[in-house]
C-alpha positions in Angstrom: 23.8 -30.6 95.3 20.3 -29.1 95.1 21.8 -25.5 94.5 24.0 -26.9 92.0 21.3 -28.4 90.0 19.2 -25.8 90.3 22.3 -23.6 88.8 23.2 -25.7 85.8 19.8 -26.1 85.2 19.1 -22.5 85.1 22.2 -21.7 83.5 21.3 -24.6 80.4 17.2 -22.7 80.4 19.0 -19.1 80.0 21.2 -20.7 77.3 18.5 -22.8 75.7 15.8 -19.3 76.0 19.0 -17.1 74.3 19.2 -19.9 71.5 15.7 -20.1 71.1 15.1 -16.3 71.1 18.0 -16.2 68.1 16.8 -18.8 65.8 13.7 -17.3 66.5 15.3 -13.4 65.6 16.7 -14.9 62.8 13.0 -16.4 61.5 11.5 -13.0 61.9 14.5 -11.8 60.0 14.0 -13.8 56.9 10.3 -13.0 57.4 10.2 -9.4 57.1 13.0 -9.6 54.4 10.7 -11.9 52.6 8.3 -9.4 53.2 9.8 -6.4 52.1 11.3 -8.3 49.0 7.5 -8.8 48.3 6.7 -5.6 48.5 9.7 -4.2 46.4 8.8 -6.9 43.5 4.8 -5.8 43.7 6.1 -2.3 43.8 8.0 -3.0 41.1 5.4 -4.7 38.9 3.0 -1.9 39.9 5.6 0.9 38.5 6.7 -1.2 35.7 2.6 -1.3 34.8 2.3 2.5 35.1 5.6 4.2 33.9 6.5 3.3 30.2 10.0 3.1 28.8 11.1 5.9 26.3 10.8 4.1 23.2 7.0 2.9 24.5 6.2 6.3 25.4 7.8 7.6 22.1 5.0 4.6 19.4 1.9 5.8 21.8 2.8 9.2 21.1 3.4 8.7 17.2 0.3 6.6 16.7 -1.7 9.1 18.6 -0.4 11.6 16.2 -0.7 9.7 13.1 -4.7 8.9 14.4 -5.2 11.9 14.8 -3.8 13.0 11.4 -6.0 10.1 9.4 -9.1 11.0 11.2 -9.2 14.5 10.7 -8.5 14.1 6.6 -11.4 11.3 6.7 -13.7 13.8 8.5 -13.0 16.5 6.2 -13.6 14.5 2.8 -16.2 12.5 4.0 -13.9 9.3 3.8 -16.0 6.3 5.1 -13.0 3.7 5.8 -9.5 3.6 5.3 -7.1 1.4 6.0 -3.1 2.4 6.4 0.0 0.9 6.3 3.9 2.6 7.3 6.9 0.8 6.3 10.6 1.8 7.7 13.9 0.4 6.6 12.4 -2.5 5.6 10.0 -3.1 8.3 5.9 -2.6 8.7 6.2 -0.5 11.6 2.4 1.1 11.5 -1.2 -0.3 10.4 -4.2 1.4 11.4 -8.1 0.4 10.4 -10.4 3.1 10.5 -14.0 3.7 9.5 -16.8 1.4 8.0 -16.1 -0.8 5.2 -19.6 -0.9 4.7 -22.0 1.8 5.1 -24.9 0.1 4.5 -24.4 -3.0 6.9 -22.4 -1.2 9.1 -19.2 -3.1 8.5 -16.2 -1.8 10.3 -12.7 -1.5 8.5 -10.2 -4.1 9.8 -6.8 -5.1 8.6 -8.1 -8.1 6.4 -10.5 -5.8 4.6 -9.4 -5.4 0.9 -9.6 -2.3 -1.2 -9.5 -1.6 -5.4 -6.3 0.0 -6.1 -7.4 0.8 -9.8 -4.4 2.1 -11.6 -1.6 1.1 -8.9 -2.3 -1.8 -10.5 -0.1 -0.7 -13.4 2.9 -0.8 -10.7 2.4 -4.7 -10.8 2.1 -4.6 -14.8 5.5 -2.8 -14.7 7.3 -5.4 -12.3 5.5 -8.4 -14.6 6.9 -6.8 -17.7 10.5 -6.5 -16.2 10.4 -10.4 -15.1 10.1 -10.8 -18.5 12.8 -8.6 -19.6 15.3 -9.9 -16.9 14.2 -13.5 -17.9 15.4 -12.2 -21.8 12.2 -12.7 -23.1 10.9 -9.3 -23.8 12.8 -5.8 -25.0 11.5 -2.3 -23.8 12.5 -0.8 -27.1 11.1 -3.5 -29.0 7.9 -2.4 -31.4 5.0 -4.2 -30.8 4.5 -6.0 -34.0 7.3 -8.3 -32.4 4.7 -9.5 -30.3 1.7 -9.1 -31.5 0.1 -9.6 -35.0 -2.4 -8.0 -37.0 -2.1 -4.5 -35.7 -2.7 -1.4 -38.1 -0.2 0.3 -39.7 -0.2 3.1 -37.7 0.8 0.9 -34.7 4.0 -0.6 -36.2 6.2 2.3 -35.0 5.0 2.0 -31.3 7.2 0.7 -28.9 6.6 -1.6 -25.7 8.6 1.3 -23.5 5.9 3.9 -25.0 3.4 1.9 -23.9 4.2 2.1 -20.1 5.0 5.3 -20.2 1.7 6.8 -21.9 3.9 8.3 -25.2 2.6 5.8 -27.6 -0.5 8.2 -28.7 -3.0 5.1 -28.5 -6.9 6.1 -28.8 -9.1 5.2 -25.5 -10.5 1.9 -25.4 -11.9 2.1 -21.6 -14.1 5.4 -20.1 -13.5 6.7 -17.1 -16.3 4.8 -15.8 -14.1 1.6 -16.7 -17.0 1.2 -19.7 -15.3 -0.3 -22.7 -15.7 1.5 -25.8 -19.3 1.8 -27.1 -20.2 -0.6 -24.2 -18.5 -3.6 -26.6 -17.9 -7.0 -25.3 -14.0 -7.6 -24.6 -13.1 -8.8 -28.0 -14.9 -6.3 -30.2 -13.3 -3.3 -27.8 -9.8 -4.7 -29.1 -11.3 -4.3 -32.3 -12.7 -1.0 -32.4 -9.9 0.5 -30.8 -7.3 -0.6 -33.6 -9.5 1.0 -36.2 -9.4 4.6 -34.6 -6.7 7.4 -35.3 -3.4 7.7 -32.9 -4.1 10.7 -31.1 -0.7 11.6 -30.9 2.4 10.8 -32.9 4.3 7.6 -31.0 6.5 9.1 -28.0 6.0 12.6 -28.7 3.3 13.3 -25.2 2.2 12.1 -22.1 -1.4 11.2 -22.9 -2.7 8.7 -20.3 -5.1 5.7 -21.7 -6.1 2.7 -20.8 -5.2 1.0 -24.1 -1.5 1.1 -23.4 -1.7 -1.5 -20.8 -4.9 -3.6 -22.3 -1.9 -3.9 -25.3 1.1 -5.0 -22.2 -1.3 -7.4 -21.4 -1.7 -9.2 -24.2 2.1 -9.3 -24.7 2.6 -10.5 -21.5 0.2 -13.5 -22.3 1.6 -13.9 -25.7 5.0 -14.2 -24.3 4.4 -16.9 -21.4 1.8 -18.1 -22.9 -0.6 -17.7 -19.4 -3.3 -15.6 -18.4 -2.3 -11.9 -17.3 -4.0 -13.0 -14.4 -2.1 -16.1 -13.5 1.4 -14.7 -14.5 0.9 -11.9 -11.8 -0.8 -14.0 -9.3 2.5 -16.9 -9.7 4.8 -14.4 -10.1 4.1 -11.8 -7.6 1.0 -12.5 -5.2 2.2 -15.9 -4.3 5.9 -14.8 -4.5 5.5 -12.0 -1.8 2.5 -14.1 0.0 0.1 -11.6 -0.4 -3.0 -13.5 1.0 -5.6 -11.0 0.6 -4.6 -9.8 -3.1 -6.5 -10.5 -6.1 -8.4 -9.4 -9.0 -11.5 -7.9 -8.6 -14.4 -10.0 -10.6 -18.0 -8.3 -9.9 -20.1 -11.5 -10.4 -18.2 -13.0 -7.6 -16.8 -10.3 -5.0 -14.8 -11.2 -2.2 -16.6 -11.6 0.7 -14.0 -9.3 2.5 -13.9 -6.4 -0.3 -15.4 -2.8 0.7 -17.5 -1.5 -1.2 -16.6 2.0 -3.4 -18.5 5.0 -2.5 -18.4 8.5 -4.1 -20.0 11.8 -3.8 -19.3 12.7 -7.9 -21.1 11.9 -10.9 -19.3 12.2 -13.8 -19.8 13.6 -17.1 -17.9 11.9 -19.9 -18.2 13.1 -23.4 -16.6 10.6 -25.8 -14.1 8.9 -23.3 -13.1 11.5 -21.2 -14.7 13.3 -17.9 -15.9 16.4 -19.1 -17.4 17.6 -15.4 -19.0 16.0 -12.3 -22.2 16.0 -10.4 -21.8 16.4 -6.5 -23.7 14.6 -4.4 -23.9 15.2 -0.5 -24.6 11.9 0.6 -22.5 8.9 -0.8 -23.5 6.2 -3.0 -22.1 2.9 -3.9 -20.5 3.4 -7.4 -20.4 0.0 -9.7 -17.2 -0.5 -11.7 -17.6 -3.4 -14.5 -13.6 -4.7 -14.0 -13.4 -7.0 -17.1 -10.1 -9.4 -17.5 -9.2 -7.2 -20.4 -8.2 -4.0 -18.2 -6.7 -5.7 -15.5 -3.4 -4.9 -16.0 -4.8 -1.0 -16.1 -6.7 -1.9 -12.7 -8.7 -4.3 -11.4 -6.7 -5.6 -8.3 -7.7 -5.4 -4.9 -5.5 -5.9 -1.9 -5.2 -5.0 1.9 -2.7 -2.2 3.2 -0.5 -4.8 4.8 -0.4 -7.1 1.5 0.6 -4.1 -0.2 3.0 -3.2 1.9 4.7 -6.4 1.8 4.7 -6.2 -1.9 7.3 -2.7 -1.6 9.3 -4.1 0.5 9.7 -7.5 -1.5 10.5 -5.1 -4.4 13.1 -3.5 -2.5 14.7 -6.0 -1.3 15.4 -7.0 -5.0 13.0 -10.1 -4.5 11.2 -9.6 -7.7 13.1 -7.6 -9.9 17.1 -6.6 -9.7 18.6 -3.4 -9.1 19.0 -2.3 -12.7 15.0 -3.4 -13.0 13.8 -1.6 -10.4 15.6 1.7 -11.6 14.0 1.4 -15.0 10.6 0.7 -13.4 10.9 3.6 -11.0 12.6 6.4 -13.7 10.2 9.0 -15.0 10.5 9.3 -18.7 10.9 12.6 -20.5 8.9 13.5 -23.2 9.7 14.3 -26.6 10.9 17.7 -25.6 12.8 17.0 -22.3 9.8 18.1 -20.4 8.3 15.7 -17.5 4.2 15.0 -17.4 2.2 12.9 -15.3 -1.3 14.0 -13.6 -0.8 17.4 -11.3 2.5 19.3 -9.5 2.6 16.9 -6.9 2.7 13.2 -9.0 4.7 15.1 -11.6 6.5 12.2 -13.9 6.0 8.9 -15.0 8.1 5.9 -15.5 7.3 2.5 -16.2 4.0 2.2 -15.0 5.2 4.2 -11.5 4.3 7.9 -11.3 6.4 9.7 -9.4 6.3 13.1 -7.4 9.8 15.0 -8.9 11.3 17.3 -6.3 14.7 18.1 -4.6 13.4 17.5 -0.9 11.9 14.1 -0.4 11.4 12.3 -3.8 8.4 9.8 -4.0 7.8 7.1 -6.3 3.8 7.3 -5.9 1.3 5.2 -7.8 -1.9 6.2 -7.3 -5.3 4.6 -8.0 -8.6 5.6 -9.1 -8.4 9.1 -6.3 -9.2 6.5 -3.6 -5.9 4.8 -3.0 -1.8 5.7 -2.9 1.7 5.0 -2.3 4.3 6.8 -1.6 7.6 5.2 -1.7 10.7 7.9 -0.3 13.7 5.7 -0.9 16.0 9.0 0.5 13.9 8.1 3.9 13.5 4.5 3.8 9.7 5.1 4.0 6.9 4.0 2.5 3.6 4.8 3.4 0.4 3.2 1.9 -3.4 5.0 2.2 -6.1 2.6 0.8 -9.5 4.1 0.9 -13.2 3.4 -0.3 -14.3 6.8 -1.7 -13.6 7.9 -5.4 -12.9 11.3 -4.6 -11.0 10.9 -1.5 -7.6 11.7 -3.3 -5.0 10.2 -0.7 -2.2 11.5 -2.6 -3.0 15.0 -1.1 -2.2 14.0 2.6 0.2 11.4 2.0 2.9 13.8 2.9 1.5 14.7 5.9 1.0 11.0 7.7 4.9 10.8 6.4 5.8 13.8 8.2 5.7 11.6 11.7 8.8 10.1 10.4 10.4 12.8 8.0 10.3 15.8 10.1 11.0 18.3 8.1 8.7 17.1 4.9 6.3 19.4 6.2 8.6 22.3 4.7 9.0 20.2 1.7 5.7 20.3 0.3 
């Protein structure tokens, strides 16, 4: 029986070793797939870290670009911060910060930073006035004895329309240093102002003055019965939730405003710039906002908040359709010819200049040469420049930071 045994037995060990050495096979085998399926997700995650897709590839490539284009302009005009915002179809789809804020205390530009707007804030003035007119509480065509008494004669014939579109012919109550006339408090500016000659008969010219919207102002108030301040703030800043907007109030500046810097000096005779002195270094240049210009200037506002604030008006979120074509409409003057500031921003509507062309339209309010936007409703674009140098002129390469998403604007200059 020993050979038997010795038989089975050997038979049952070669059996048992060939079952070992499978399951043992089989181990290795799920080991080394294991393994490689290690290897193919780290490859994987390596190549997914290095090779972008298309689309990222294409927004490194366009904010490179658009960098680029931004820090060349502020190189050649000596900007020292800017701050930029690009909407599309609706969307913020670009901010940049560049620069120093600050000069002095060396205070870099971020998103949160706010910049004065100056006259953009007439755009806001507009929109305010046609809350009021949708609300049927004010009339466009209406003269301005229906809302406000005691003016002279020769104001009587004015109407509220004229006044937003600078054909009402009213004498200057503001300098271009934002110095009220013959350095007057408030309430004796209002008065001096009435007693002067219109400078031109109501709506026959373009002629661009402060007093037209100092007079909105206090029509707006006398309608809802708030502050100018309060009604835009309610109705608009708090509507839209622009956190960072607000009017600027030199005895207490906000903590996050940039200062304004310029290299010009100017010259005014009477109330007008008459010629500038250049300066090659900048210099902080004071500008006494008073509540009685702010709806002519006076607000200051990030690039994002500002952005938000065009495409809340777009979307028909504080005015209607009809509204926002009235607002946006440059107005002819009496002749049939168009007039705003140069041959780029080329008409004027209600309180929204406007650059009139065939290729790429803009509705572009502009502010003080330190800050614009350009709205292209053909392109469902808006791009907003907000700088702190008087001087800078942003509406001059506008185009060419839109030309990332218009391609052919270039040719459309």
């Amino acid at each position: 029986c020993f050979p038997r045994y010795f038989c089975f037995h050997t038979r049952y060990i070669v059996a048992l070793d060939a079952r070992l050495n499978l399951r043992t096979h089989k181990a290795m085998v799920r080991r080394i797939s294991a393994a490689i399926g290690m290897i193919a997700v780290i490859g994987g995650l390596n190549a997914g870290a290095i090779a972008k897709t298309p689309r990222e590839a294409a927004v490194k490539d366009k904010k490179a670009e658009i960098d680029g284009m931004v820090q060349a302009e502020m190189a050649a005009r000596g900007i020292p911060g800017l701050q930029l915002a690009i909407v599309q179809n609706g969307r913020i789809v670009f901010t940049g910060a560049y620069g120093k804020a600050n000069l002095e205390a060396s205070t870099p530009v971020t998103n949160q930073t706010v910049f004065a707007i100056n006259s953009i804030s007439k755009a806001f003035a507009g929109v305010a006035a046609m809350q009021l007119v949708q609300a049927g509480k004010l009339d466009l065509d209406a003269t301005l004895p229906t809302y406000l008494k005691g003016l002279p004669e020769s104001w009587h014939a004015i109407t509220v329309r004229q006044l937003f579109t600078h054909m009402s012919g009213l004498p200057e109550i503001a300098d271009d240093n934002v110095r009220l006339i013959d350095g007057a408090e408030p309430a004796a500016a209002w008065a001096k102002v009435q007693t002067l000659p219109l400078k031109n008969t109501p709506g026959a010219r373009f002629d661009y003055t402060q007093t037209n919207y100092v007079a909105l102002g206090k029509i707006i108030e006398t309608i809802t019965g708030k502050s100018y301040s309060d009604f835009v703030r309610d109705g608009q800043f708090k509507a839209v939730g622009m956190k960072r907007a607000g009017f600027i109030d030199p005895a207490n500046p906000a903590p996050n405003a940039a200062p304004l810097y310029t290299h010009l000096t100017l010259k005014i005779d009477g109330m007008k710039t008459v010629g500038v002195e250049r300066s090659t270094t900048p210099f902080v240049r004071q500008e006494p906002w008073q509540e009685l210009v702010r709806p002519a200037g006076g607000i200051q506002v990030s690039a994002t908040d500002l952005a938000s604030w065009t495409i809340a008006l777009q979307k028909l979120k504080l005015v209607d359709k009809n509204s926002l074509a009235e607002l946006w409409k440059p107005q002819p003057q009496q002749d049939g010819t168009y007039r705003a500031f140069n041959s780029l921003v080329n008409g004027y509507g209600l309180g929204w200049p406007s650059a009139r062309r065939a290729a790429h339209p803009a509705v572009a309010p502009v502010g003080g040469a330190r800050a614009a936007v350009f709205i292209y409703p053909n392109d469902n674009l808006t791009v907003v420049v907000l700088t702190n140098l008087m001087g800078a002129s942003p509406e001059k390469f506008v185009d060419k930071i839109a030309s990332a998403y218009i391609p052919d604007l270039a040719a459309a200059k």
